[in-house]
TORPA-4810 file (N, C-alpha, C, O; in nm, 3 decimals):
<nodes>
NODE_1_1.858_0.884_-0.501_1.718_0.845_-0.489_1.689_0.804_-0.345_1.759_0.721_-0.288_X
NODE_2_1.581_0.864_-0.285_1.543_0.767_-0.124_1.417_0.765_-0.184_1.375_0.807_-0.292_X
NODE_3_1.345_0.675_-0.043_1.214_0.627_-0.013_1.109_0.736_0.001_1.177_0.838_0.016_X
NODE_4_1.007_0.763_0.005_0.902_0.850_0.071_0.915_0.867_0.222_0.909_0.766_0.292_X
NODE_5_0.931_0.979_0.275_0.968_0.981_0.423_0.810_1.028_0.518_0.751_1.135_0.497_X
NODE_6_0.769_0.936_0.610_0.647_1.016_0.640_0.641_1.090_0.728_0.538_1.148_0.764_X
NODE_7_0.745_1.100_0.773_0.720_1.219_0.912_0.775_1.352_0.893_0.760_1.446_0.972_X
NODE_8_0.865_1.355_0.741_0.901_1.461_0.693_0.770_1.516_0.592_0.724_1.629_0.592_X
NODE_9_0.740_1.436_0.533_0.578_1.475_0.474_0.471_1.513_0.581_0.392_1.599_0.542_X
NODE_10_0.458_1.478_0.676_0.367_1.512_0.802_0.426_1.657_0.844_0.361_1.758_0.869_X
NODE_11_0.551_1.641_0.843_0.553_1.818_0.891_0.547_1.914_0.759_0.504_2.029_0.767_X
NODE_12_0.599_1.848_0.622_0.601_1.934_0.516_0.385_2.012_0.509_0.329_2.120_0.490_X
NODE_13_0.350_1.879_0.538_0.171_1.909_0.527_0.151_2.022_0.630_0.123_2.138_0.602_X
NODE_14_0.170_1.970_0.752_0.137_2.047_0.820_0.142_2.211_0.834_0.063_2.292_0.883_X
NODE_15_0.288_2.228_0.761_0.282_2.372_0.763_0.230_2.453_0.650_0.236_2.575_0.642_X
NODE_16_0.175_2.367_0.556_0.105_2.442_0.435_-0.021_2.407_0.472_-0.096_2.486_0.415_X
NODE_17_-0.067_2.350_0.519_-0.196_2.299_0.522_-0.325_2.430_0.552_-0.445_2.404_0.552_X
NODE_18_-0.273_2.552_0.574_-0.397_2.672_0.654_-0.431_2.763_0.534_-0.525_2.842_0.522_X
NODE_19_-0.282_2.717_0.406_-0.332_2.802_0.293_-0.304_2.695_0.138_-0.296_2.733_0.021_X
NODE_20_-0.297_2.596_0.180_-0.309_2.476_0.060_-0.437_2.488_-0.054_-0.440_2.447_-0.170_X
NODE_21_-0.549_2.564_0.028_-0.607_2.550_-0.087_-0.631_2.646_-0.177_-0.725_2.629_-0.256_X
NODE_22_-0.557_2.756_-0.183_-0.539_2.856_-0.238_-0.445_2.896_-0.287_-0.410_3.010_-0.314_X
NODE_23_-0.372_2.741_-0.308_-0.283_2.761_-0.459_-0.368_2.728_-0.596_-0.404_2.611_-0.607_X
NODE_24_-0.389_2.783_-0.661_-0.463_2.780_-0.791_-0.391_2.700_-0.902_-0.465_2.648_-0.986_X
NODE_25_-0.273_2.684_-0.915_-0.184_2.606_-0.995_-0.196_2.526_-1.076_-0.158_2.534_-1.193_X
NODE_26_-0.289_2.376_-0.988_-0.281_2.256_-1.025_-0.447_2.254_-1.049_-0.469_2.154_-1.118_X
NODE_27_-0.569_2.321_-1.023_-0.691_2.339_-1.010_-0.753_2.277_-1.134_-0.842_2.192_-1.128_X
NODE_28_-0.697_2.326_-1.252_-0.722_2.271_-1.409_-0.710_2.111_-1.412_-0.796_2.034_-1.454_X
NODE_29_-0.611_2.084_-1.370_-0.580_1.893_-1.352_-0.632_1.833_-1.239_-0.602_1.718_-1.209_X
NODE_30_-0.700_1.896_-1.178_-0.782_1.819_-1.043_-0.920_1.812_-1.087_-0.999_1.733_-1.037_X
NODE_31_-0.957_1.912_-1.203_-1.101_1.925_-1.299_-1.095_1.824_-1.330_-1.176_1.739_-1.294_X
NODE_32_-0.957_1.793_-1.436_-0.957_1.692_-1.580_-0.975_1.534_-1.511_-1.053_1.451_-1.557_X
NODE_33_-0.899_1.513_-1.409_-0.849_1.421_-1.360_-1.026_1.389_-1.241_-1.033_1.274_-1.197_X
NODE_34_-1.110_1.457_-1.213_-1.221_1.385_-1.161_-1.319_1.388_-1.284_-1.404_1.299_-1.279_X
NODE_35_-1.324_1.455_-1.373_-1.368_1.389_-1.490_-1.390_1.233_-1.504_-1.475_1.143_-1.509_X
NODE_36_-1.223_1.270_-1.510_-1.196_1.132_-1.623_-1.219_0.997_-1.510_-1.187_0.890_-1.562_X
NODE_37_-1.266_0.985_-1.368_-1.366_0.958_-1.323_-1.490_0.856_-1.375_-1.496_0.733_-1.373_X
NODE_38_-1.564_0.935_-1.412_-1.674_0.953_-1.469_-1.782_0.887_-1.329_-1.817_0.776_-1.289_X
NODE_39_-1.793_0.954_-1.310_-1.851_0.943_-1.204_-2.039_0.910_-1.192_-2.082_0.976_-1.286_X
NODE_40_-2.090_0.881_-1.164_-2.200_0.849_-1.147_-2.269_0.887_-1.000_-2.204_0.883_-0.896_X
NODE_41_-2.423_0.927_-1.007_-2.514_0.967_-0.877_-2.500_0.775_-0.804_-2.506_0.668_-0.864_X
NODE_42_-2.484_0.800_-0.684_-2.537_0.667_-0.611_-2.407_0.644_-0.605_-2.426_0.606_-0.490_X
NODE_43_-2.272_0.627_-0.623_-2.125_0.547_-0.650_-2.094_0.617_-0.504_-2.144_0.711_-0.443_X
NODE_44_-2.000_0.536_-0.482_-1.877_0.583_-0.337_-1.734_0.619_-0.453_-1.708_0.577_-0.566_X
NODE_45_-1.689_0.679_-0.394_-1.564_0.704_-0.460_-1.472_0.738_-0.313_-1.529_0.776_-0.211_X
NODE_46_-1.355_0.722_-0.317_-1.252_0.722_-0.247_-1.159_0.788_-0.279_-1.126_0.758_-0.394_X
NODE_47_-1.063_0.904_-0.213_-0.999_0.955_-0.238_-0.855_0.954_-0.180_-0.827_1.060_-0.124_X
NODE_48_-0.775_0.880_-0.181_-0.630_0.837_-0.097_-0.523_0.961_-0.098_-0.461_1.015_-0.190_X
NODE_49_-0.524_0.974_-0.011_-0.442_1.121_0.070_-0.493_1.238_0.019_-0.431_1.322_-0.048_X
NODE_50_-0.623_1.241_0.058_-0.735_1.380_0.070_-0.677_1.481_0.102_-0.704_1.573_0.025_X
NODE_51_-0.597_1.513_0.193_-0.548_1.633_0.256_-0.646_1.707_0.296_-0.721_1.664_0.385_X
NODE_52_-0.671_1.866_0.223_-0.787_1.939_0.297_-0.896_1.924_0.241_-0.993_1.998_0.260_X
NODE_53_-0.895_1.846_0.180_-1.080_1.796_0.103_-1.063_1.937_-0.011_-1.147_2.027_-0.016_X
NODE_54_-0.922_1.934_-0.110_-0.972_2.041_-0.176_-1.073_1.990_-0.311_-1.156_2.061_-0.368_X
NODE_55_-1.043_1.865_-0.339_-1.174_1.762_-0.409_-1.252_1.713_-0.398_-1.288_1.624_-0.475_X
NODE_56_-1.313_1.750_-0.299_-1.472_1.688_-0.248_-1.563_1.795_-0.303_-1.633_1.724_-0.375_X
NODE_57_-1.604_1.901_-0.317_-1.693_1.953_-0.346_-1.707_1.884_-0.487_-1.813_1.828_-0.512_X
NODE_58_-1.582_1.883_-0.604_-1.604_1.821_-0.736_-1.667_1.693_-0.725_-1.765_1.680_-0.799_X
NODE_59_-1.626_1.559_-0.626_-1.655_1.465_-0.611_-1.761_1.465_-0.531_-1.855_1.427_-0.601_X
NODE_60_-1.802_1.489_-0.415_-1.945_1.506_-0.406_-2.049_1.521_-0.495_-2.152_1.456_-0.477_X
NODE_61_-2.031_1.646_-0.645_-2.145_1.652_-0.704_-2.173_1.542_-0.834_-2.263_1.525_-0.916_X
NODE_62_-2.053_1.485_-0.804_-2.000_1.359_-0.929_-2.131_1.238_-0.884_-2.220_1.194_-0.956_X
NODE_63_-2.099_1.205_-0.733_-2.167_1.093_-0.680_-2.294_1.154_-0.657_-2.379_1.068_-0.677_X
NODE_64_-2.361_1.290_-0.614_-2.487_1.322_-0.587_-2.527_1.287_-0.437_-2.463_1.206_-0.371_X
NODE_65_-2.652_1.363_-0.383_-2.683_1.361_-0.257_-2.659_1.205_-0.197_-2.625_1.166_-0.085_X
NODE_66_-2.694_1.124_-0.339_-2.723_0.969_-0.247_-2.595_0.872_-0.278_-2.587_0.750_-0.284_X
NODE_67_-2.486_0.988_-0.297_-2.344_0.931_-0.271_-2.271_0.877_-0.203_-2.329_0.822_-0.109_X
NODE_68_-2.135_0.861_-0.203_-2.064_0.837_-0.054_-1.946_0.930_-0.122_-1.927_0.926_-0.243_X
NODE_69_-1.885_0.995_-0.055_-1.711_1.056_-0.051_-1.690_0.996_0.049_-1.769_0.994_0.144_X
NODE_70_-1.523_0.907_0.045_-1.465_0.878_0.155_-1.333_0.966_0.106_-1.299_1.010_-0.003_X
NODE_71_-1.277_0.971_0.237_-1.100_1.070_0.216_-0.994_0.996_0.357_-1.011_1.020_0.477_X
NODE_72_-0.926_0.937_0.318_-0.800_0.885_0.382_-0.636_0.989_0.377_-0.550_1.012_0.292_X
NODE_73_-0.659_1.026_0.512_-0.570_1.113_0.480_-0.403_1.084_0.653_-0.443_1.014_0.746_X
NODE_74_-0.310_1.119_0.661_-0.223_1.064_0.786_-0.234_1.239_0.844_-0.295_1.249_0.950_X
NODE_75_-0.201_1.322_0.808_-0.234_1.460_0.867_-0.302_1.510_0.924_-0.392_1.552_0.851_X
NODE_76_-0.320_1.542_1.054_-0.423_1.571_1.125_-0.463_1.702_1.096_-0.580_1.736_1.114_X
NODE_77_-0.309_1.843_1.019_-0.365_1.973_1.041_-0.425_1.981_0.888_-0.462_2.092_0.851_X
NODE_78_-0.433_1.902_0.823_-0.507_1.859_0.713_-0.609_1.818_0.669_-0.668_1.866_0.572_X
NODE_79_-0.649_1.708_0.748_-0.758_1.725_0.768_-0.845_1.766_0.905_-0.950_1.705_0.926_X
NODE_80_-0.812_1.841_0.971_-0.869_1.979_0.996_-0.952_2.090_0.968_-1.034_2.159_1.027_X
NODE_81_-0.885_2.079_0.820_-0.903_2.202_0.705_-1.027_2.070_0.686_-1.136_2.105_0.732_X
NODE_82_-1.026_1.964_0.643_-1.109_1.939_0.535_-1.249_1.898_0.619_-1.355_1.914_0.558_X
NODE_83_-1.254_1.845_0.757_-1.355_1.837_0.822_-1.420_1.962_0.867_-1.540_1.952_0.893_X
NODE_84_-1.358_2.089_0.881_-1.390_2.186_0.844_-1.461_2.228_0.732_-1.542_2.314_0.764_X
NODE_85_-1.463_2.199_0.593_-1.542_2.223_0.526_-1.675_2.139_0.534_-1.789_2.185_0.522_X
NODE_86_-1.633_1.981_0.562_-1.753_1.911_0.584_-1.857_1.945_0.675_-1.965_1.886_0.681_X
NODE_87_-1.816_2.061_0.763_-1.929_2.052_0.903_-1.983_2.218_0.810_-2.093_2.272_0.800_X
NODE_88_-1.842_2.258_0.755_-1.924_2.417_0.657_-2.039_2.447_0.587_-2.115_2.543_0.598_X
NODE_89_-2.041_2.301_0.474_-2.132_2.258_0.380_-2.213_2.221_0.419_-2.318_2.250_0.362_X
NODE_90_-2.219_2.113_0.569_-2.319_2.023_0.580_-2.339_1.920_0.480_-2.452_1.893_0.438_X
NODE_91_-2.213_1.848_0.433_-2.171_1.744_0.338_-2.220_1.609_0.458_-2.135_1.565_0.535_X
NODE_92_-2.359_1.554_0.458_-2.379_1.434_0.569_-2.261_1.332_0.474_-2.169_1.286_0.542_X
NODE_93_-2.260_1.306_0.366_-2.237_1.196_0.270_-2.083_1.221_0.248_-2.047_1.205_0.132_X
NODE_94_-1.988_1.257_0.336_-1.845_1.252_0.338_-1.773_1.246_0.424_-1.761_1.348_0.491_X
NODE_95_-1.692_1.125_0.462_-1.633_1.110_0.584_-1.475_1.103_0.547_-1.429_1.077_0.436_X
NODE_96_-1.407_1.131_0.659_-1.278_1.163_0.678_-1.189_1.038_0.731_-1.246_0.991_0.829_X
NODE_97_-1.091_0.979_0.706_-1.032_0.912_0.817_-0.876_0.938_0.800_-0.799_0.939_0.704_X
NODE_98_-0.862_0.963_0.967_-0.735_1.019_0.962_-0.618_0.888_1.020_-0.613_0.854_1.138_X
NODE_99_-0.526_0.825_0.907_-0.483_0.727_0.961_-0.342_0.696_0.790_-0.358_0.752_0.682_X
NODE_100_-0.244_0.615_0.815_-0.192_0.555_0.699_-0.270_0.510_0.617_-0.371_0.472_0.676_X
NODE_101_-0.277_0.490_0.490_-0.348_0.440_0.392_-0.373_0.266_0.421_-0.472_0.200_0.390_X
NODE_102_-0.277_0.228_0.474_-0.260_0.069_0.484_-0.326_-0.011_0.579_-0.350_-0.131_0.572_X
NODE_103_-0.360_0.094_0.694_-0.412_0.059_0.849_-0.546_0.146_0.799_-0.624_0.053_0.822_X
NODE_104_-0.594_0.204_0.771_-0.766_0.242_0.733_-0.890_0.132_0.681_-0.883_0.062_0.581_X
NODE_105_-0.976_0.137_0.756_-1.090_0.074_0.712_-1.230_0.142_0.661_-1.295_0.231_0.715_X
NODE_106_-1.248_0.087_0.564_-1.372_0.170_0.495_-1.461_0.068_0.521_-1.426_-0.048_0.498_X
NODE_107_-1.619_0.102_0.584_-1.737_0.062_0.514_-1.790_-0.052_0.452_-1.837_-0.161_0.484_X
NODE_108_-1.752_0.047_0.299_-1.790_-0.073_0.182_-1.689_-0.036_0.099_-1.611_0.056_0.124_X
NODE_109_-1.688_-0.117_-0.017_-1.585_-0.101_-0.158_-1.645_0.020_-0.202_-1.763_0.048_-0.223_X
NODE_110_-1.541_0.087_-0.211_-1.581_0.193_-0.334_-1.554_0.167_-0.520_-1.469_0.106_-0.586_X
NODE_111_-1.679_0.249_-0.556_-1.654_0.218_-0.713_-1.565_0.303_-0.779_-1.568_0.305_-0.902_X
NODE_112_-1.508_0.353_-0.736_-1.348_0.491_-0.803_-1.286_0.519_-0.669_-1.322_0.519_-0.551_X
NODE_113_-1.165_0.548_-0.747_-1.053_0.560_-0.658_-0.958_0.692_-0.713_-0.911_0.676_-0.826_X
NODE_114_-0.927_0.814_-0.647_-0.856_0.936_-0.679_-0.755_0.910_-0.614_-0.743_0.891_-0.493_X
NODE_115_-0.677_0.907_-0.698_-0.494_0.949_-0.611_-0.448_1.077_-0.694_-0.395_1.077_-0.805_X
NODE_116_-0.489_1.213_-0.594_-0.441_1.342_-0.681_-0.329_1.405_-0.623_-0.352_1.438_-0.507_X
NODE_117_-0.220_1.433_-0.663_-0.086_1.470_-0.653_-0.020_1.444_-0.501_0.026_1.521_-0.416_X
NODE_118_-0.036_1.312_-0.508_0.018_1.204_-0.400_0.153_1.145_-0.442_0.174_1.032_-0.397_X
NODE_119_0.239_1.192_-0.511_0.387_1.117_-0.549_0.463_1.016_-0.413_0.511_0.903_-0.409_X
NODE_120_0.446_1.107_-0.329_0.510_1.021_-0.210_0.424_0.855_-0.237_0.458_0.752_-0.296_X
NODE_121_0.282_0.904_-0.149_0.216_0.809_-0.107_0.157_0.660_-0.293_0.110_0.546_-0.289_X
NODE_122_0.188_0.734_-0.395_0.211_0.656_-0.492_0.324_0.552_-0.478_0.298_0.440_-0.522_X
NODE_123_0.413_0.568_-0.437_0.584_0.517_-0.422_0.567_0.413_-0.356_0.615_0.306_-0.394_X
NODE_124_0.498_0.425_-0.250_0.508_0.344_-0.200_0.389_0.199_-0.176_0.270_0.214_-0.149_X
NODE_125_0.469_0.049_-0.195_0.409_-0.028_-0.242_0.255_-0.105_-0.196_0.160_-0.157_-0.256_X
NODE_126_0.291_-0.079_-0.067_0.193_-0.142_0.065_0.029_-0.075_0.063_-0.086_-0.119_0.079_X
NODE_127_0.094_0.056_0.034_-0.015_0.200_0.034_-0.104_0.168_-0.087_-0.224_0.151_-0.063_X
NODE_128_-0.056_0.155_-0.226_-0.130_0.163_-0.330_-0.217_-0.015_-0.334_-0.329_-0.050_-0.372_X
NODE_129_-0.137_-0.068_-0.294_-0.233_-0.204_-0.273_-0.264_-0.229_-0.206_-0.272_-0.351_-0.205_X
NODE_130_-0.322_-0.155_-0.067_-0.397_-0.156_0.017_-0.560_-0.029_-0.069_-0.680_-0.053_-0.079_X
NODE_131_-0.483_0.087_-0.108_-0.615_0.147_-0.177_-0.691_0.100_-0.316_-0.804_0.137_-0.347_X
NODE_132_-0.604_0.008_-0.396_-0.665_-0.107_-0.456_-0.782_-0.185_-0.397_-0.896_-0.197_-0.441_X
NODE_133_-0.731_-0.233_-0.292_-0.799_-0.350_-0.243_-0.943_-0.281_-0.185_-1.033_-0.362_-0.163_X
NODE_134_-0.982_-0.092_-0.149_-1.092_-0.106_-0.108_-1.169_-0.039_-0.216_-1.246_0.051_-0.182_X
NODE_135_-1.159_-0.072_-0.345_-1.197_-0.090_-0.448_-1.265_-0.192_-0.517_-1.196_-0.291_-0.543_X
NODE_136_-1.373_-0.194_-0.551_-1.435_-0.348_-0.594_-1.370_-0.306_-0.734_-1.338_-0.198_-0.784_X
NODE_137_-1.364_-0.511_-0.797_-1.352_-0.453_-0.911_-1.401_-0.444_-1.000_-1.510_-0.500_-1.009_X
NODE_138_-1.344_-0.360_-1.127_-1.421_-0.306_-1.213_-1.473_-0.150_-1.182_-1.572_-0.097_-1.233_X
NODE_139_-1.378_-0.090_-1.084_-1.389_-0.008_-1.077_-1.317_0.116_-1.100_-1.194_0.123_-1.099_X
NODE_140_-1.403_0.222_-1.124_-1.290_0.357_-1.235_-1.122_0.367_-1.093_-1.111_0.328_-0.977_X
NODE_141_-1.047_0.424_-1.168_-0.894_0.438_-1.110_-0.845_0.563_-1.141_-0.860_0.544_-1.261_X
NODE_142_-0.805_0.663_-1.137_-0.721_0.779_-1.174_-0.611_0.863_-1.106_-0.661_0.955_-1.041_X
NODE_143_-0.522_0.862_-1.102_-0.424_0.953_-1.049_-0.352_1.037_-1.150_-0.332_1.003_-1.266_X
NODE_144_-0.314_1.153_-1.093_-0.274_1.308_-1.103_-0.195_1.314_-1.031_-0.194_1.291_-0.911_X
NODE_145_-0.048_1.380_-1.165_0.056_1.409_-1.023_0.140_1.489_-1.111_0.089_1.524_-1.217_X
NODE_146_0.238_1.517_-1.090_0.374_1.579_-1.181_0.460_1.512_-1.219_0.488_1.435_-1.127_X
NODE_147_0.539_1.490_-1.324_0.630_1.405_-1.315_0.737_1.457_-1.459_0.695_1.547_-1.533_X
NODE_148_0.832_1.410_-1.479_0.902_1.439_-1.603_0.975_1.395_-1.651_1.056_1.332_-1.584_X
NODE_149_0.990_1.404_-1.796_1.119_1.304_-1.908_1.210_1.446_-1.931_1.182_1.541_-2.003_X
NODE_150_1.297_1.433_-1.867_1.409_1.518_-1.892_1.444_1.503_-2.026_1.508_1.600_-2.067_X
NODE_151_1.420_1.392_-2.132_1.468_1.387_-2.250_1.395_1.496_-2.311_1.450_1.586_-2.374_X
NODE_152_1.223_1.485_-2.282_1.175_1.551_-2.360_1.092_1.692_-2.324_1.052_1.777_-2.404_X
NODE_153_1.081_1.691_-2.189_1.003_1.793_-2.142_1.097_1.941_-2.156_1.219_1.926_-2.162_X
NODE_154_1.053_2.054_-2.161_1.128_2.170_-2.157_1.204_2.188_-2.034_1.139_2.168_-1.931_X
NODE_155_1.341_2.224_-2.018_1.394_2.291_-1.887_1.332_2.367_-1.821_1.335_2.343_-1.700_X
NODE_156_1.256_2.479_-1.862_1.221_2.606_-1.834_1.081_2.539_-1.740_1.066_2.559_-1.620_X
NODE_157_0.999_2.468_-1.814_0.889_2.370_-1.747_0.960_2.291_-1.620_0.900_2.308_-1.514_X
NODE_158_1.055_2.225_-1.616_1.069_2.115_-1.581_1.156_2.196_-1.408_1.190_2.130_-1.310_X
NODE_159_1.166_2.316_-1.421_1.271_2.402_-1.321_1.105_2.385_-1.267_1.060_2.303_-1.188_X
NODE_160_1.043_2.483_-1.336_0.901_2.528_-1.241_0.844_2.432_-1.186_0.779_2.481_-1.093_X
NODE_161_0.825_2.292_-1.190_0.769_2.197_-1.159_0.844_2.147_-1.023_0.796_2.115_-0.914_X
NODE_162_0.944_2.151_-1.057_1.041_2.139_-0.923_1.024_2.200_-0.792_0.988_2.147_-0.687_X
NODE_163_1.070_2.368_-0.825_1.000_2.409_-0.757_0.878_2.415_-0.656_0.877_2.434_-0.535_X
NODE_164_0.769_2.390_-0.750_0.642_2.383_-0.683_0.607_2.250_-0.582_0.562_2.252_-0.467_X
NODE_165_0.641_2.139_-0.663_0.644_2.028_-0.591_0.769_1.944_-0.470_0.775_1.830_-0.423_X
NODE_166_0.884_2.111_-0.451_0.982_2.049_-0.339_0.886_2.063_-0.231_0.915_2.013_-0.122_X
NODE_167_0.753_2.136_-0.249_0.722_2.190_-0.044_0.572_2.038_-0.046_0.490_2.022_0.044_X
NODE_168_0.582_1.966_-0.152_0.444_1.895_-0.162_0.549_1.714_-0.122_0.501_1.624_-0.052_X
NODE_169_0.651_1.711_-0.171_0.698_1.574_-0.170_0.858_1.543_-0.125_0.949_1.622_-0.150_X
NODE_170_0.873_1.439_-0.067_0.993_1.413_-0.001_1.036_1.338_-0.052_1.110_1.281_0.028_X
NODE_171_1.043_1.277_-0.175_1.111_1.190_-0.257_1.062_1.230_-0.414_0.956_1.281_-0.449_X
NODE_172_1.197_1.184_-0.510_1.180_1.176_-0.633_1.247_1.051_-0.661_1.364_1.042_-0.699_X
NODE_173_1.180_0.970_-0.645_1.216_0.813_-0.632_1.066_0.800_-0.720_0.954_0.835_-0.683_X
NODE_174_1.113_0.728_-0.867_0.997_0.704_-0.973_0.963_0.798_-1.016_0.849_0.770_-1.051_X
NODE_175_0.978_0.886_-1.038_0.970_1.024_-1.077_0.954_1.021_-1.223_0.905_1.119_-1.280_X
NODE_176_0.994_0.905_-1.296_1.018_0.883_-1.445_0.854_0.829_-1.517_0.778_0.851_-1.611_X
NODE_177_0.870_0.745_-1.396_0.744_0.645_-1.425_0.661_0.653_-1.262_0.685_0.576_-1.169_X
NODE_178_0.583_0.741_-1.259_0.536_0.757_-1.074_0.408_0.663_-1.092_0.382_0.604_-0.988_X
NODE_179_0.328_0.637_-1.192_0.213_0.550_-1.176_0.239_0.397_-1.191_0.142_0.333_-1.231_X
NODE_180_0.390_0.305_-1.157_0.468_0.276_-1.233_0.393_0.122_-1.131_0.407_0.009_-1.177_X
NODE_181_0.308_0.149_-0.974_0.275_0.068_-0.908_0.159_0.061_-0.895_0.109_-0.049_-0.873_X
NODE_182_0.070_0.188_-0.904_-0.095_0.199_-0.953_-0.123_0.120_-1.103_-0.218_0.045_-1.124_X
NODE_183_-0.051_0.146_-1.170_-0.100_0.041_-1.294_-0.105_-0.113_-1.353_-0.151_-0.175_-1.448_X
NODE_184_-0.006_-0.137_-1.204_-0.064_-0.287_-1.227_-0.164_-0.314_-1.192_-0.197_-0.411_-1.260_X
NODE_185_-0.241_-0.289_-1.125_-0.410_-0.317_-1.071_-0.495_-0.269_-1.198_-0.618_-0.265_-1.205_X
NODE_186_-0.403_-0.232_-1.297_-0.563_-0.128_-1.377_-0.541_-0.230_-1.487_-0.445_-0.307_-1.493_X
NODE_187_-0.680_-0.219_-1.609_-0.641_-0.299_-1.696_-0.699_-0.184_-1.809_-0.773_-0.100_-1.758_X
NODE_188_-0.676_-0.171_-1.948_-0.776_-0.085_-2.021_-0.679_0.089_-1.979_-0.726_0.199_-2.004_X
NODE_189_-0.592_0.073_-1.936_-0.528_0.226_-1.930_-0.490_0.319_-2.019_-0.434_0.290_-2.125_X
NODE_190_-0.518_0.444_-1.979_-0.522_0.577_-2.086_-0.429_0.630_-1.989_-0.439_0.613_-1.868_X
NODE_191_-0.315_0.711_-2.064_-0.247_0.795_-2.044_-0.222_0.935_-2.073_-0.170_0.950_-2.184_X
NODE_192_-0.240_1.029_-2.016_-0.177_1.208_-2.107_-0.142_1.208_-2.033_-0.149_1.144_-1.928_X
NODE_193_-0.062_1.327_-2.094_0.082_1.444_-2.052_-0.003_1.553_-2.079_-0.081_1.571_-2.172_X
NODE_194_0.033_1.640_-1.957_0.022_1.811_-1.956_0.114_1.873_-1.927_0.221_1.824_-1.888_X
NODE_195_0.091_1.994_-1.940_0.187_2.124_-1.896_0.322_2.071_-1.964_0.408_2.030_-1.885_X
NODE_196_0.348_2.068_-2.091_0.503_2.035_-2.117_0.542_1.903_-2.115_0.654_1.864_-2.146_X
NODE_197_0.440_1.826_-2.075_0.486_1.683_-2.029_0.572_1.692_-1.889_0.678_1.637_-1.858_X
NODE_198_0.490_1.781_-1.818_0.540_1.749_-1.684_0.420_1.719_-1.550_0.449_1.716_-1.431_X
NODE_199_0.279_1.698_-1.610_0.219_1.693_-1.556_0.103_1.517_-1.625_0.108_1.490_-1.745_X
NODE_200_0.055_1.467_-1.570_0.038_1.353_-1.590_-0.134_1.302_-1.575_-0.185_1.345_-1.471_X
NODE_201_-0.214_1.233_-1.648_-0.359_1.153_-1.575_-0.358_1.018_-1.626_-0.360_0.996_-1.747_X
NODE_202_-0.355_0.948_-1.559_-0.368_0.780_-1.566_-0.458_0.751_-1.508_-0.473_0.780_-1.389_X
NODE_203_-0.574_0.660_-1.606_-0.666_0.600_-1.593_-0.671_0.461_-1.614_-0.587_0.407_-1.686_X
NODE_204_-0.753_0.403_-1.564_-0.837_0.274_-1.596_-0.877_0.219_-1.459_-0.888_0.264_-1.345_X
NODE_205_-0.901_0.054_-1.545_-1.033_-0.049_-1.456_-0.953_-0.079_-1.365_-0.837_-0.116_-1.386_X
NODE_206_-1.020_-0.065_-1.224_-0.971_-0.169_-1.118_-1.007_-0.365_-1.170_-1.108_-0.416_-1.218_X
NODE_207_-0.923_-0.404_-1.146_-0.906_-0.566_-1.200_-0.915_-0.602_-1.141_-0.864_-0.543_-1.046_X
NODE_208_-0.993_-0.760_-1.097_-1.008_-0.840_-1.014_-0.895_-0.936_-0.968_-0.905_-1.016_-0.875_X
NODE_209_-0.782_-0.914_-1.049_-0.683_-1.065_-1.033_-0.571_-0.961_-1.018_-0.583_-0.860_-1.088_X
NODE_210_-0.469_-0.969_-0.940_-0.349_-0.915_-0.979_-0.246_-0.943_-1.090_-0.165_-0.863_-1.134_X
NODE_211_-0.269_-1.091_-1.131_-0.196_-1.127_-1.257_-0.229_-1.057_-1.375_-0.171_-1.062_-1.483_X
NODE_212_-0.334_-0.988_-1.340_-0.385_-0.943_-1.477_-0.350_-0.728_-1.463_-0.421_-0.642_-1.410_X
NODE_213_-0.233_-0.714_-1.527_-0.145_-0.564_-1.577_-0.148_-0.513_-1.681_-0.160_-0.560_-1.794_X
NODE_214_-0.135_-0.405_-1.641_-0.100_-0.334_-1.777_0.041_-0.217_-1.771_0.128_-0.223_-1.683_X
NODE_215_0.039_-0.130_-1.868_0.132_-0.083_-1.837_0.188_0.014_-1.967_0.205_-0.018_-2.085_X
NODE_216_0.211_0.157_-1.893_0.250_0.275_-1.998_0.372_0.330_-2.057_0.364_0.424_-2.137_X
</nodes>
């Protein structure tokens, strides 16, 4: 088991980053998972390690013209791609910041928070309670990622998943339980399994107290 490495993730991004968004793969669970959202016209929502903004068009139409999208992302050829689409669209209502999750400043609190197939940047402890914190609370929570019970998931699933996610993540550290540090901030949490039980959406409330957990 190691840590999340970031400068091996900075180059892993970087070199997928010109055709990242045209893997179709995971597209179905990036639907389900801003859903479950629920998003509202007028809300900010926040998205922690955006990469190329391949979820802003969904989240943009979630929040509406008189929205906010924010996207925190450490990749510069990443977001590249995604300020690129913002100047494409003419998205005024979505800003980018390119920086660690921990050292970023937003604005205002946002009312939802997306962590979509971020395993690294889940892992680690500093990161997820720093994107807590620019969350008011009482506000929606969801992350999307891969993950698997070797007891129970299929081999045949559990090879392909591997696969796909060696060129996305530099650690399988929590791999069992990856929402295992996002869910203490939530209270009221829903859990599914997809694809075989190798694919994952965890929801709930951002909480005002940290004493106050839950847990799947």
């Amino acid at each position: 088991m190691s840590t999340p490495n970031r400068q091996a993730a900075l180059d892993q991004y970087g070199k997928i980053a010109s055709y990242y968004d045209y893997q179709i793969v995971f597209r179905g669970m990036r639907a389900k998972g801003i859903a479950a959202l629920g998003l509202q016209a007028g809300q900010t929502v926040l998205e922690a390690g955006c990469g190329t903004g391949i979820n802003f068009a969904r989240l943009r139409a979630g929040v509406g013209p008189t929205g906010q999208v924010y996207g925190i992302d450490q990749s510069p050829l990443m977001l590249r791609q995604a300020r690129g689409k913002i100047s494409r669209h003419g998205w005024t209502n979505v800003e980018v910041f390119e920086s660690p999750l921990e050292e970023a400043q937003l604005p205002l609190l946002a009312d939802a928070l997306l962590f979509s197939f971020t395993h690294d940047l889940s892992q680690i402890p500093a990161a997820v309670d720093s994107a807590m914190a620019k969350v008011r609370p009482g506000g929606r929570v969801v992350a999307i990622c891969t993950h698997w019970d070797e007891k129970s998931a299929p081999k045949a699933a559990t090879t392909v998943i591997k696969r796909l996610s060696d060129r996305y993540m530099t650690t399988y550290d929590g791999y069992d339980e990856p929402w295992h540090l996002i869910v203490r901030h939530l209270t009221g949490v829903a859990y599914t399994r997809h694809w075989f039980g190798t694919m994952y959406i965890v929801s709930g409330v951002r909480t005002g107290d940290r004493e106050e957990t839950a847990a799947v």
